[in-house]
C-alpha positions as CSV (number, residue, x, y, z in Angstrom):
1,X,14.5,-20.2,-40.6
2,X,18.3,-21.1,-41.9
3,X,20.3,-19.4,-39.5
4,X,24.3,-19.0,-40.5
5,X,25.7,-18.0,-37.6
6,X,24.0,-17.0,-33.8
7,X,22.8,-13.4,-32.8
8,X,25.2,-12.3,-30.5
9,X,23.1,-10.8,-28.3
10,X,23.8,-8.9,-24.9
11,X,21.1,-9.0,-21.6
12,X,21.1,-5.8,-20.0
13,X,19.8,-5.9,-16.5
14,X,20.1,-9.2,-14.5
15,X,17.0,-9.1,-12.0
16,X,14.4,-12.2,-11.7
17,X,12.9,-11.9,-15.0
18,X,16.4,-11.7,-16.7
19,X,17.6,-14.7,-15.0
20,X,14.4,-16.9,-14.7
21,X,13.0,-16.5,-18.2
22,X,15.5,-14.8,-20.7
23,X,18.9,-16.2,-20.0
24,X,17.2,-19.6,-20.1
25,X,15.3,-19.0,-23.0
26,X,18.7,-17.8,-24.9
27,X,20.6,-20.4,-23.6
28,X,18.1,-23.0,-25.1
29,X,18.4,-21.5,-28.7
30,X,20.8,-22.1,-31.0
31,X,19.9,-19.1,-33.1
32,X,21.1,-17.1,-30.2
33,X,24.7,-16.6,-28.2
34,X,24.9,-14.7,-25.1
35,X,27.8,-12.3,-25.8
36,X,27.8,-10.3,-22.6
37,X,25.8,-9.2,-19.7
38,X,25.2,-5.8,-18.3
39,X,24.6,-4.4,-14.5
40,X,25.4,-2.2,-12.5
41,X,24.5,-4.2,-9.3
42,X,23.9,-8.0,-10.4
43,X,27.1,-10.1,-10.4
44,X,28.4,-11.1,-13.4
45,X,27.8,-14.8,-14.9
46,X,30.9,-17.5,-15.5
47,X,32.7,-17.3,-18.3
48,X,30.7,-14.1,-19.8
49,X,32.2,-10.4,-20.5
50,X,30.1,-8.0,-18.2
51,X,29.9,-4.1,-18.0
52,X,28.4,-2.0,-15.5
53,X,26.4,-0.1,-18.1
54,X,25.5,-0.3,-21.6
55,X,27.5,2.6,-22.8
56,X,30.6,1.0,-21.2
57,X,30.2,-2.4,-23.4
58,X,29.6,-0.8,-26.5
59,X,32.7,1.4,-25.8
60,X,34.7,-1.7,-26.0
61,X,33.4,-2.2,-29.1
62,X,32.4,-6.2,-28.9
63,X,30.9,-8.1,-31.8
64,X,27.8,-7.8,-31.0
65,X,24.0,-8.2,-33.1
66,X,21.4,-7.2,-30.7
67,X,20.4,-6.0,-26.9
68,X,18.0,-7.3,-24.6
69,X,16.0,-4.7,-21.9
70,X,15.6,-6.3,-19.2
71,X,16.2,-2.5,-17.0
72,X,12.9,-1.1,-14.9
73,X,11.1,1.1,-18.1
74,X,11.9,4.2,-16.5
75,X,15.4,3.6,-17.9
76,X,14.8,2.1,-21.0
77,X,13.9,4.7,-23.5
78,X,18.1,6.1,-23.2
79,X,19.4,2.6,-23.3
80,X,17.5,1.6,-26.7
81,X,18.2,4.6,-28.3
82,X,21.7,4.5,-27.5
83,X,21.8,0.7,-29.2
84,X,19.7,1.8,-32.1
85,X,22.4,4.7,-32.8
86,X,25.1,1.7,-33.2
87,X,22.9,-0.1,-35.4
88,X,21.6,-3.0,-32.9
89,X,18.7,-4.9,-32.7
90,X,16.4,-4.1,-29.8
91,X,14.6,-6.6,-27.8
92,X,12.1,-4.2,-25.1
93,X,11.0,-6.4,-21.9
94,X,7.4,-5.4,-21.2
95,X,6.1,-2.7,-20.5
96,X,8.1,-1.2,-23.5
97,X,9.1,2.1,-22.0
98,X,7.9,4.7,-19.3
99,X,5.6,6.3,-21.5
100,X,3.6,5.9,-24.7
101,X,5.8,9.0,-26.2
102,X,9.1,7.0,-25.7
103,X,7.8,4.0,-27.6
104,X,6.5,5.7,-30.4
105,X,9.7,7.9,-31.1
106,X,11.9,4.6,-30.8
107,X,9.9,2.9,-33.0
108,X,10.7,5.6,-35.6
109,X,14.2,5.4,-34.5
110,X,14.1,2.1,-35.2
111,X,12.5,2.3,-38.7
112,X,14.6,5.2,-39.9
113,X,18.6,2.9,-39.1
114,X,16.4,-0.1,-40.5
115,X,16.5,-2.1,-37.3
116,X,14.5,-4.3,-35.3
117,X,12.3,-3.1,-32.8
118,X,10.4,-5.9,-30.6
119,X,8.0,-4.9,-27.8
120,X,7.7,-8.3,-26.0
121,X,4.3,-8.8,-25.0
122,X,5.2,-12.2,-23.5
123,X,1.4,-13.0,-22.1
124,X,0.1,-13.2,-25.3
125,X,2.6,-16.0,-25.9
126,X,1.0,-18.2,-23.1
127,X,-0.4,-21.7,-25.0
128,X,-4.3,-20.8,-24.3
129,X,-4.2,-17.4,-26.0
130,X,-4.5,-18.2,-29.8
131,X,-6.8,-20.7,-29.1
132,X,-8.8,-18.2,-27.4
133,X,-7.9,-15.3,-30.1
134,X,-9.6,-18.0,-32.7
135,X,-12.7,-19.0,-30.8
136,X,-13.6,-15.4,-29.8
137,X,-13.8,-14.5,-33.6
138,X,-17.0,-16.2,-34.5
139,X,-18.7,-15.6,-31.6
140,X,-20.7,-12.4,-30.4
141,X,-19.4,-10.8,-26.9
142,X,-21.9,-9.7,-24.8
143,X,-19.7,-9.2,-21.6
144,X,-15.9,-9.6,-20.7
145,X,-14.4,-9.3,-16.7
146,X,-11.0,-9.4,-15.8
147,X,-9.7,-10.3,-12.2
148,X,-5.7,-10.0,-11.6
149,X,-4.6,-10.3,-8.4
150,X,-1.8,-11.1,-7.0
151,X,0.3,-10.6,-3.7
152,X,3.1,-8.1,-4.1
153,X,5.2,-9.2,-1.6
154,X,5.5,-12.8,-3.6
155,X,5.4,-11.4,-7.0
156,X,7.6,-8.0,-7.0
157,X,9.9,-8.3,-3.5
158,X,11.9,-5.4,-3.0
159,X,11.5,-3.5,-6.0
160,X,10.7,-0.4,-5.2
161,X,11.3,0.9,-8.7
162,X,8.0,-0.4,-9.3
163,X,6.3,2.0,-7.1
164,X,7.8,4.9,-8.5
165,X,6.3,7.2,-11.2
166,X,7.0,5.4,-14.5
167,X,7.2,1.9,-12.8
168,X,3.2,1.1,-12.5
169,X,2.4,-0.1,-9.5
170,X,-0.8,-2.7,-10.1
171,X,-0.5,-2.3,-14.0
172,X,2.8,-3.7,-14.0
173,X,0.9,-7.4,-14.2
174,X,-2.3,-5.7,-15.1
175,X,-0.7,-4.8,-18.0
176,X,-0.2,-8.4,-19.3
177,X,-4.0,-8.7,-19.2
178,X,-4.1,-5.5,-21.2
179,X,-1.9,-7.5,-23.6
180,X,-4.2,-10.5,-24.0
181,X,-7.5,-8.6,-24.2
182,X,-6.1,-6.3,-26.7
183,X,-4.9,-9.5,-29.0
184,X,-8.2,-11.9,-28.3
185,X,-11.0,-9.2,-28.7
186,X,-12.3,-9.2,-31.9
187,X,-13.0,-4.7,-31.6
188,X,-10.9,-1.9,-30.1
189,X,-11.9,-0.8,-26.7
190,X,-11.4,2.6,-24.9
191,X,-11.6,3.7,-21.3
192,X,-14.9,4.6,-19.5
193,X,-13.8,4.8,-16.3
194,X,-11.2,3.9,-13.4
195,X,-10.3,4.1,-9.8
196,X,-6.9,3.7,-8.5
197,X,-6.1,3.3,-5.0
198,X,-2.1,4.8,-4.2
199,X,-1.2,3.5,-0.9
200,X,-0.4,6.6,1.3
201,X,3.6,6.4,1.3
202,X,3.8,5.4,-2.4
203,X,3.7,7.0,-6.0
204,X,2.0,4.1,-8.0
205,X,-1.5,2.5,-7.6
206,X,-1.6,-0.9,-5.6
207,X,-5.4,-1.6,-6.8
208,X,-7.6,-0.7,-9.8
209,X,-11.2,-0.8,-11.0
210,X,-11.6,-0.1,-14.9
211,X,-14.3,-0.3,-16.8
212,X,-13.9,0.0,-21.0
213,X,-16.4,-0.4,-23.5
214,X,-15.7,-1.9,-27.0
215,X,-17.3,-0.2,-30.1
216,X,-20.6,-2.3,-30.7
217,X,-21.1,-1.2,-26.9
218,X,-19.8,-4.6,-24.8
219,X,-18.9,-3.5,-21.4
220,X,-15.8,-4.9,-20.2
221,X,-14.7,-4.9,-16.3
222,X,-11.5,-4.9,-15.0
223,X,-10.2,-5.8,-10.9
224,X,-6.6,-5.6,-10.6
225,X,-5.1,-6.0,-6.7
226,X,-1.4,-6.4,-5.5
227,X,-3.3,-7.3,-2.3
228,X,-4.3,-10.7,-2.6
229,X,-3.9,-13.9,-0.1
230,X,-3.6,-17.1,-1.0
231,X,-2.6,-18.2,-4.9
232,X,-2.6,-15.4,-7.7
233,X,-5.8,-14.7,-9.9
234,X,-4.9,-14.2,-13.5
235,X,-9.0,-14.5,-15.3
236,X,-10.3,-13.6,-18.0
237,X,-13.8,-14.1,-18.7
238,X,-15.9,-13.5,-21.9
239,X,-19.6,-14.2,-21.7
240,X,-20.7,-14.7,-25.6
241,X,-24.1,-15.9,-26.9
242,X,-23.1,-19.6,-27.1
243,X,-21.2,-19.6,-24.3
244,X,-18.8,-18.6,-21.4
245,X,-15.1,-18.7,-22.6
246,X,-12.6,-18.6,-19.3
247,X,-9.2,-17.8,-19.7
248,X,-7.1,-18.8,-16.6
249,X,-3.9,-18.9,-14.9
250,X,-2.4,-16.3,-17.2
251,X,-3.5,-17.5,-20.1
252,X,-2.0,-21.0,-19.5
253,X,-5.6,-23.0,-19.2
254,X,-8.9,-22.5,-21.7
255,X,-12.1,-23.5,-21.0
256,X,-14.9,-23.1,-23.5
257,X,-17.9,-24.8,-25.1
258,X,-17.0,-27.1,-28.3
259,X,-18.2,-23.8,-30.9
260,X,-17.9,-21.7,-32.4
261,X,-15.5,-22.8,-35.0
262,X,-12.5,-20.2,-34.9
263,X,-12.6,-18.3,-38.1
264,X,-9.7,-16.6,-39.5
265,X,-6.4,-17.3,-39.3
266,X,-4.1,-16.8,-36.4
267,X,-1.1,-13.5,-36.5
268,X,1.9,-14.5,-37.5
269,X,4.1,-14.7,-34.4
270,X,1.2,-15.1,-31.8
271,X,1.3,-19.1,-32.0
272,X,3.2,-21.0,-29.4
273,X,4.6,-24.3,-30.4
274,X,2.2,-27.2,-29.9
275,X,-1.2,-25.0,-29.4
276,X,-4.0,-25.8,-31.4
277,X,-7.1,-24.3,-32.3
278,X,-9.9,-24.1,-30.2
279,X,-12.6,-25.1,-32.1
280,X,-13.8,-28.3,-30.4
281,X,-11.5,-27.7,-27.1
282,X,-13.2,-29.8,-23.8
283,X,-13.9,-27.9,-20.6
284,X,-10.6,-26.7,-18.9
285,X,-8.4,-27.8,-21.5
286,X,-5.0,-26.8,-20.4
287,X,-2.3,-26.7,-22.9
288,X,1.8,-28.6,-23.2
289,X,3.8,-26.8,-21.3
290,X,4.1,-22.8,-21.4
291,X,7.0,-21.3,-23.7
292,X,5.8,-17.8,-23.1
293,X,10.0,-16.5,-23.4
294,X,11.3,-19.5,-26.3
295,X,8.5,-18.4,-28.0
296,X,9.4,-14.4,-27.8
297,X,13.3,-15.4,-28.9
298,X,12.0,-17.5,-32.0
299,X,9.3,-14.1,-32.8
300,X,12.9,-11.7,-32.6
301,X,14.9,-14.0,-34.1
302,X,12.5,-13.5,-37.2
303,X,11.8,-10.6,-37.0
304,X,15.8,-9.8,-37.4
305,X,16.3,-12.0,-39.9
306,X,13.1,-10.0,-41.7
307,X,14.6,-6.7,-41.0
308,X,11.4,-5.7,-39.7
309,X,9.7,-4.6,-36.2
310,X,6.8,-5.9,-33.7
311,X,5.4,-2.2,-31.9
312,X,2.2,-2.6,-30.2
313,X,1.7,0.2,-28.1
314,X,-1.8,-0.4,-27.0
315,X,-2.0,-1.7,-23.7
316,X,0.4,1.0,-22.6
317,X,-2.0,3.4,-24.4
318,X,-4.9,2.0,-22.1
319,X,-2.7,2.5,-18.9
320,X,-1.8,5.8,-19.5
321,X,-5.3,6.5,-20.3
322,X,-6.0,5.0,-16.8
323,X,-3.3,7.4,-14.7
324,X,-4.9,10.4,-16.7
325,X,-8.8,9.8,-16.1
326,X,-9.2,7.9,-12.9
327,X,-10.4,9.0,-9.6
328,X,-7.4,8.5,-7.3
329,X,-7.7,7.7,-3.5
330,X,-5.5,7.1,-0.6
331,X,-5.2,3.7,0.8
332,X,-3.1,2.5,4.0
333,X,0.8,3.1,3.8
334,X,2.3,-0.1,2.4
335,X,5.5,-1.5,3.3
336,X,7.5,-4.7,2.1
């Protein structure tokens, strides 16, 4: 894409996944220039104009092309629509907001000023997942099972934002499976049943067991646990009738028998750089290095220059469904 001149592009909130994935995914762009930073608590980086809130930066009125959430959901709903009203471009770290509700109206918001909207499902840009996406469709699912755990304490240190209502507990990495099932599966699924286990001094689930069922009927399990020893879990496994497909590590590793040919082609914006298609892939083929977040920047930088917006609600649809059908139980207290 022939770019002119960079999107100026402010990062608000500087937590881990700010500074470990999308300041150095900016940085490594040239379609992109970091034009300020926002946060109320985070210091500010060398050489780059920072505001202790969003309101304040756009007060001062900087040049500026398009904001990056990188805030805990509950906040995020306000802070888009505030940068939508001044005609920005709206990057949304996952999940996209606190509620289904909140993502739906800014995606209206978003269509009616004629401005981007990106909801960045980054798992689905790890290198095995289109690959995967192509093998599945020519083969017939008979069974999928997820298993994501992980161990808080190594994962999510200190944020207790995630344990209150809006921030997820379990389903905030349980929703990045979400995100890869809900892109690889050839049919929609729904929710069958769930069981969510609250620790006794907390407001968000630390465990989960779903079950969903796709519409010819396949049965897919899911095991999500903050409670894990030892290295993370991040599976996904989808028994078909010529084969066993495993997803692993996040999506960063595919192994699968050398058919079905993949059939179809692949969505725009869904293809890492260097992945190729799966049709004859060897056993545990793991893929060049991940590029989960340069891959997420080169899909909004598109998307901007195509005045058009990337919305996929579902996984958050699925998790919601989960808080308002499961059976809930009380777990031991939990403390960092």
């Amino acid at each position: 894409m022939a770019v002119t001149k960079p999107i100026r592009v402010a990062v608000v909130g500087l937590g881990k996944i700010a500074r470990d994935q999308h300041l150095p995914a900016i940085a490594g762009d040239e379609r992109y220039s970091l034009a300020a930073t926002v946060s109320p608590d985070d210091p500010a980086l060398a050489g780059i104009p920072h505001h202790s809130s969003l309101a304040t930066l756009l007060a001062a009125r900087p040049a500026l092309d398009a904001v990056v959430l990188c805030t805990p959901p509950q906040v995020r709903y306000e802070l888009a629509m505030l940068a939508l009203a001044r005609g920005l471009h709206v990057f949304l770290e996952k999940p996209p907001g606190a509620t289904v509700c909140e993502v739906e109206t800014l995606r209206e918001e978003a269509g009616r000023r004629g401005t981007t909207l990106f909801a960045g499902w980054h798992s689905r840009f790890a290198p095995a997942v289109a690959p995967a996406r192509a093998w599945l469709a020519a083969a017939r699912i008979r069974r999928v099972t997820v298993t994501w755990r992980e161990d808080v304490r190594t994962w999510h240190p200190g944020q207790g934002w995630i344990w209150e209502p809006g921030g997820l507990g379990v389903f905030d990495p349980g929703i990045n499976a979400l995100s890869i099932l809900t892109h690889v599966l050839p049919r929609p699924f729904v929710l069958t049943g769930a069981r969510l286990a609250f620790p006794a001094n907390r407001a968000a689930p630390i465990a989960a067991a779903l079950t969903f069922q796709d519409t010819a009927g396949v049965p897919i399990l899911m095991d999500l646990d903050w409670r894990q020893s030892g290295p993370p879990i991040w599976d996904i496994i989808v028994e078909t009738d010529v084969g066993t497909l495993k997803l692993q590590s996040g999506g960063a590793l595919l192994s699968a028998p050398a058919g079905p040919e993949p059939a179809g082609t692949k969505p725009a914006g869904a293809e890492p750089a260097g992945a190729e298609p799966a049709g004859a892939e060897p056993a545990g083929a793991r893929y060049a290095e991940a590029r989960e977040y340069p891959s997420l920047y080169e899909r909004f930088a598109t998307l901007i220059h195509d005045r058009s917006s990337e919305v996929d609600a579902r996984p958050l649809q699925l998790v919601g469904d989960a808080f308002l059908c499961a059976r809930r139980e009380s777990v031991a207290a939990f403390h960092d």
